[in-house]
Structure formats: structure tokens, C-alpha cells
N, C-alpha and C positions, 0 to 999 in steps of 0.2 A: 840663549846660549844652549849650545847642546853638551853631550858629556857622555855618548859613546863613541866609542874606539873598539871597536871589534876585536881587531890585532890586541889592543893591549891590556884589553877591558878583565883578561883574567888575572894580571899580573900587579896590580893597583889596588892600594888600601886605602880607604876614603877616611882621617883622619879629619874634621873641622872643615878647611878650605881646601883640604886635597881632593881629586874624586878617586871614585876606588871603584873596582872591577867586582866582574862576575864570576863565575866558575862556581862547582859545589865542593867543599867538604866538610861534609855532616855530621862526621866525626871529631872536628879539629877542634883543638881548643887551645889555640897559638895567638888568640887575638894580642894584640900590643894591647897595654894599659898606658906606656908612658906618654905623660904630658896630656891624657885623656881623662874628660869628666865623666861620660857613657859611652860605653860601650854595648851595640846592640849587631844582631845578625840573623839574616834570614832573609826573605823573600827578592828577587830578581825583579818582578812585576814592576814593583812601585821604585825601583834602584834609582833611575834618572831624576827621579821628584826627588827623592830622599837625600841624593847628594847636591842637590839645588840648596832645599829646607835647611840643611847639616850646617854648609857653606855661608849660607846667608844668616843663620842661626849664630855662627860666630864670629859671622863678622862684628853682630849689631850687640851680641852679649860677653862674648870670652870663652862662651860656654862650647870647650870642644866635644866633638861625639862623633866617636869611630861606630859606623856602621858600615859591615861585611855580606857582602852580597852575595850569600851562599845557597840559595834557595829554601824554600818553606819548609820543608824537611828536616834539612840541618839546623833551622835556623828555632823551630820547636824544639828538638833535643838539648841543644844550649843553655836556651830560658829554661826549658824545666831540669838542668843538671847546674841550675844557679850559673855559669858561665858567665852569658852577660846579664847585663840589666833591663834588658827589654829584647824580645824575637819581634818577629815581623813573619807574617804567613797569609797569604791568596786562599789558600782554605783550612778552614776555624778546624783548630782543635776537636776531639773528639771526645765523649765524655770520659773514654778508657784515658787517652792522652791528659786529660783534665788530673784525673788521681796519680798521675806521677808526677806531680811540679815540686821539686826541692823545697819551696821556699811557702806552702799553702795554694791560697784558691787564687785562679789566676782568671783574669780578666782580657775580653775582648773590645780594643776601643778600631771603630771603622778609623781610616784617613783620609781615603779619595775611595772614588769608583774610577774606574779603570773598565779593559776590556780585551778579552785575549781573540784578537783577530786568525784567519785563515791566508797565510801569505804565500808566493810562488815565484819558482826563475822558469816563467815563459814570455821572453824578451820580446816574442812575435806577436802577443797578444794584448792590446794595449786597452781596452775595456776591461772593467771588472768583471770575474768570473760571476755568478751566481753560484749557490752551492746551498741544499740542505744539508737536515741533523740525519738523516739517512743515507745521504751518497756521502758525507764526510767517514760517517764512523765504516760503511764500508770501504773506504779507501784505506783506512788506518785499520781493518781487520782483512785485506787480501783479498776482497771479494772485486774491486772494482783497481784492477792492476793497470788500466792504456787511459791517457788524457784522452781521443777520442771515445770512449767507451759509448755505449747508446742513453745511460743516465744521465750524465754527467752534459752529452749534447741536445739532450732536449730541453735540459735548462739553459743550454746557451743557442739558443739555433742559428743565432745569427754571427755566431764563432767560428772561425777555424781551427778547430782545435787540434793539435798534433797525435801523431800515431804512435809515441814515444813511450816506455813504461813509466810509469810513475814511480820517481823516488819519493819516499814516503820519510818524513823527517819527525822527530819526538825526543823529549827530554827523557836523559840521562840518571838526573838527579829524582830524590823525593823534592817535591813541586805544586807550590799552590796551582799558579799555571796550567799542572797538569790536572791539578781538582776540577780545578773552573772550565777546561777545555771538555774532560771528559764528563763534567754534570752535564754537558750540551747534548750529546747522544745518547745520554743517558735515559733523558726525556722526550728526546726528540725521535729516537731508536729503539724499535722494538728490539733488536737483533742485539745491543748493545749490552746489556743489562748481564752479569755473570748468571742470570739465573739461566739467560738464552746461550752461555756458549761465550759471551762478548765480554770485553778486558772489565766491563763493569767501570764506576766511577772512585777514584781516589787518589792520592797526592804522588802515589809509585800502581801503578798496574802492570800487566805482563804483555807489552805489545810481539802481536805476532808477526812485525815486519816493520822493518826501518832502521834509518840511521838515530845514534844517542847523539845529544848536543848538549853537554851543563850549563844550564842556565840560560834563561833566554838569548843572552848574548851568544853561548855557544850553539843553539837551533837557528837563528837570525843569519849566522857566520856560515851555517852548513848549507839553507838555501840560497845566499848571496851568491855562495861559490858552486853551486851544483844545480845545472841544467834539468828540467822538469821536475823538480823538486817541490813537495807542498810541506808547509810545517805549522806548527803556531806558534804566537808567541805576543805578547802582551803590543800594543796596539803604539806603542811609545816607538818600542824597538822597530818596528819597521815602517815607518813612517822617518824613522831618525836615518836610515841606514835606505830607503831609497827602494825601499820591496814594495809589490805593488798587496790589495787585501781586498779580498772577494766579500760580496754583499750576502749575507747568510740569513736566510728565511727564519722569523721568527712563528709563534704560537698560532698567530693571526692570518699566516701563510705568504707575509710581505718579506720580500728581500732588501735587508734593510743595511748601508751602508755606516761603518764602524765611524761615529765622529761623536764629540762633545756633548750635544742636542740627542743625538739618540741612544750615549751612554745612561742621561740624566732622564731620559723617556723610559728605560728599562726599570728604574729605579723608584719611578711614581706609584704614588700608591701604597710599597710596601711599607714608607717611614712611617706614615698615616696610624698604618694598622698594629705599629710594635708599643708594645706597656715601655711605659718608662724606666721599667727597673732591667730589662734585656739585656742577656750579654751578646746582641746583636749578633747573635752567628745566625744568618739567615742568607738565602741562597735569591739572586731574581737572576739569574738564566732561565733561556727559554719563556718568557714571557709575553702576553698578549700586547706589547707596547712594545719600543725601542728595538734596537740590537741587544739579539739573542744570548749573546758568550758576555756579558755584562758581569762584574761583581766589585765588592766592597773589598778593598786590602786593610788587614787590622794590623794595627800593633799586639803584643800582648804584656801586658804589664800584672804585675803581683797586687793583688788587693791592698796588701799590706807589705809592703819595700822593707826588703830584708838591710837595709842600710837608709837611714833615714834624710842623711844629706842627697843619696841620688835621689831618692825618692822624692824630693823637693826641686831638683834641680828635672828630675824628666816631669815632672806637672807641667813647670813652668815652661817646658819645649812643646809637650804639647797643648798647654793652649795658646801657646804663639802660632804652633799646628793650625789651630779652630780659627784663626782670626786669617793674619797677617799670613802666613802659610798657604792658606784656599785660596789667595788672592793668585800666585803663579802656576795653580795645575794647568789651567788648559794651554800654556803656552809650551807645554812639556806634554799634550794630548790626552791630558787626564782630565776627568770630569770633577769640581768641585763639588765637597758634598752640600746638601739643601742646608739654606744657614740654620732653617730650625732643628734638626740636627746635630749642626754643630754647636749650637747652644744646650741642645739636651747633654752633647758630649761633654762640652765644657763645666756642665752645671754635675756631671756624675764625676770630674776629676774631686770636686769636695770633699766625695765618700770616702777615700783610698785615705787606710786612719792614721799611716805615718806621716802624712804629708801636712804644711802648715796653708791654709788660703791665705794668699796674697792681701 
């Protein structure tokens, strides 16, 4: 089943079995309680899985949970202003961010990997683009303004590519999306980095050219409808919505195509290498394996649940998460995480001291 609606994807709140839309505001604090057991908001990324999980979550328990799909930004400020009971964010908290949480020490649990792709309205080109971490972030910093430019076609030689300027598309909102897009140039781009002049990496940066889109559904909507337009935006949304996504050179110098196998190839390796006690905020963009724009979408949750019945009722979601939950990501284009993982995960929900093991 799918479950966006571009048109209507910002007007919709996803309470249990409803779905609920996108858009940002990171200020609001209007979420509905009634007839809701949690309440959670934040990240765009994982939105399509999450209102799958919500859905199916109450169907099989009672257990309703409004999650607002307001992006990472807003969706951090909420959790740590106690708001709801759980945020949702594409890139981890920072440790400044960590010392203002309302409610104590707050925790990063992964849910899926995912992947924020490079997508485009050039209806006349029906192969994937190729694209580096360097002709990307020159596009999104002005240096590389025409789809023919001479970069841009020696990576495609066997393209046609038009003489047209490039609309240059970017999120609006504060944005895990937007962490995880610009950690890609970040590493990939000398040019990139604020120390050179360039937007640097983080959840809101200062782009110096392009259209704003809230939330991946509002960037997805803005190159659907606008001719030579590139944007990004998490790997679900345009695949849902019919965009086509260019194969993006990873560490190793392969131009590697955004799918399931090469989200879960980015990924290898690093679980291997994390202590058990980790509060998993770790980065595998840019790496010598998989596609490149790769990462892990958390929840975040309070060590210790300021209210001890949700506290019991979101364990018990997510480790329906870790099992039953991983079994539908790839069918919504998301990569399940490695099941040893998700038993590390499910074995650290024990620690969390309000809460009672099953």
C-alpha cells in the first residue's frame, strides 16, 4: 500500500489507522491527545514506514499513536520541550541539543536505514543521471548553473543533456534529510565544508540558491511540478511519487544505484564495530561500500519516561518495531535493519528504568 498524496500530504494527521501528512512546524505544539495513547513528531524520512507501523500497530493492539510529520528540527524541539513522548530525527541530536531535553538524558534507538536520493524533472532523459559529491554540492552552491554544463556531461557522455538552467530545489524546514544530504558533500567536497566558503553540514544551512519545500513531501511536490529541477529527498518519496534518482559515486569511485541491497551495503561493517552501550548516533555516508547518501532514522526516547504507563506502552511498540515491524520496510523502500541489531536494540529497551520487561 502506498500513503502519499502530495496534494494532501500536508493537511492530514496520522492518528492509529489514519495517515497523516507532512509539512513543517517546529514551533507548534497543537498536536491532538484525544483518544491517543502516544503521541510523537518529527522526521519526514521515515513518515511512510511510520504510518504503515502506526496503522498496523493498532490494528493488532488498540494501542493508538499520533505521529506528526513535521521534520527533524521540529520534531527535536518537541521531545526535548516534553511535548510529545517520543521525536523522530534523520540526524542524531547534538551534544549541545542533548543538555536541553525537559525530561533528563535522552536516548537514540536506530529504526530502519533509509536513504536520501538525488531526483529530477528531465522527462527527455530516461537513464539515470550519474552524479558526484562534487558536481552535486556545486550545483546546490551556484557554481554549476546549465544541465549541459561540461561536469556534469562527462559523467554522462552518452546523455543528451539540455541547455536549460537548473532549478535547484531544497528543504525549507530544519531537516534530518537535510543533515544526511549535506554530510554527502560534506565529505565528498572539498568546496563544501564552511570552513571553504560552502553551506557546511547540518539539519538547517544557508543555501545560496533554490526553491524551499517543507518536508520531503513539499521538495518531492516542487520537482514533480517544475521542469529541470533537481532536489532530494528520502528514497521512499520518489520512488512513491514516479521521480526518476541518479546513481551517486560512492568513496570507492562506483556510481552506485539507490535500492534496498545497496542501502544495507552502506551499512556493513559499521554495526560490527559499535560497543554495546552506544547511543548509535553514527554517520555511514560516503562510504567505501553501498550508496553513498545512506543513513539510520532514530527515534528518541527518554532514558527514564516522564510518565511511566507511556513508558511501558512505547517499549512495547517498539519492540514490535525490532521484530514484526522490520518485516514491511522494504516494501515501502526502506532497508531493514541487520536482525543483530535489532536484538542489540531490543535487548537495550530493558535498560530504560520506568519501564516493566514483558
Amino acid at each position: 500500500m502506498r500513503f502519499i498524496a502530495i496534494a494532501l500530504a500536508s493537511s492530514l494527521t496520522l492518528v492509529g489507522t489514519a495517515c497523516g501528512g507532512g509539512g513543517d512546524s517546529a514551533t507548534s505544539d497543537s498536536i491532538s491527545t484525544s483518544g491517543v495513547d502516544l503521541n510523537g513528531a518529527g522526521a519526514t524520512f521515515p513518515y511512510p514506514l511510520y504510518s504503515k507501523w502506526t496503522t498496523d500497530y493498532a490494528t493488532a493492539t488498540g494501542v493508538r499513536i499520533n505521529y506528526q510529520s513535521i521534520g527533524s528540527g521540529g520534531g527535536i524541539r518537541q521531545f526535548q520541550e516534553g511535548i510529545v513522548d517520543f521525536g523522530a530525527t534523520d540526524g542524531p541530536m547534538s551534544d549541545e541539543e542533548l543538555t536541553r531535553t525537559r525530561h533528563g538524558a535522552a536516548l537514540h534507538f536506530p529504526t530502519i536505514l533509509g536513504a536520501v536520493v538525488m531526483t529530477y524533472n528531465l522527462p527527455a532523459i530516461t537513464t539515470p543521471l550519474r552524479l558526484t559529491g562534487e558536481v552535486i554540492g556545486d550545483i546546490y552552491m551556484k557554481k554549476i548553473t546549465k544541465w549541459n554544463d561540461a561536469r556534469i556531461s562527462a559523467l554522462n557522455p552518452s546523455v543528451q543533456l539540455p541547455t536549460s538552467d537548473i532549478i535547484v530545489v531544497h528543504r525549507s524546514d530544519g531537516s534530518g534529510t537535510t543533515y544526511v544530504f549535506t554530510d554527502y558533500p560534506s565529505s565528498a567536497s572539498p568546496s563544501w565544508g564552511q570552513a571553504a566558503g560552502g553551506p557546511g553540514r547540518g539539519k538547517e544551512v544557508n543555501w545560496p540558491v533554490g526553491l524551499g519545500g517543507q518536508g520531503n513531501e513539499g521538495v518531492s511536490g516542487q520537482v514533480k511540478q517544475t521542469p529541470a529541477s533537481i532536489g532530494y529527498v528520502e528514497l521512499a518519496y520518489a520512488k512513491q511519487n514516479g521521480l526518476p534518482t541518479a546513481h551517486v559515486q560512492n568513496k570507492a569511485g562506483e556510481f552506485v544505484e539507490p535500492t534496498i541491497a545497496s542501502i544495507t551495503a552502506a551499512a556493513e561493517g559499521v554495526i560490527a564495530g559499535l560497543p554495546a552501550d552506544t547511543d548509535y548516533r553514527v554517520s555511514i555516508v560516503n562510504g567505501p561500500k553501498g550508496y553513498p547518501i545512506s543513513s539510520f532514522t532514530w527515534l528518541l526516547i527518554y532514558r527514564t519516561a516522564p510518565d511511566p504507563a507511556k513508558g511501558k506502552k512505547l517499549v512495547d511498540f517498539m519492540r514490535w518495531i525490532y521484530s514484526t515491524g522490520q518485516q514491511s520496510a522494504a516494501a515501502l523502500d526502506y532497508a531493514p535493519l541487520p536482525a543483530a541489531l535489532a536484538q542489540r536494540l531490543t535487548d537495550r529497551l530493558s535498560t530504560l528504568t520506568t519501564t516493566t520487561t514483558p
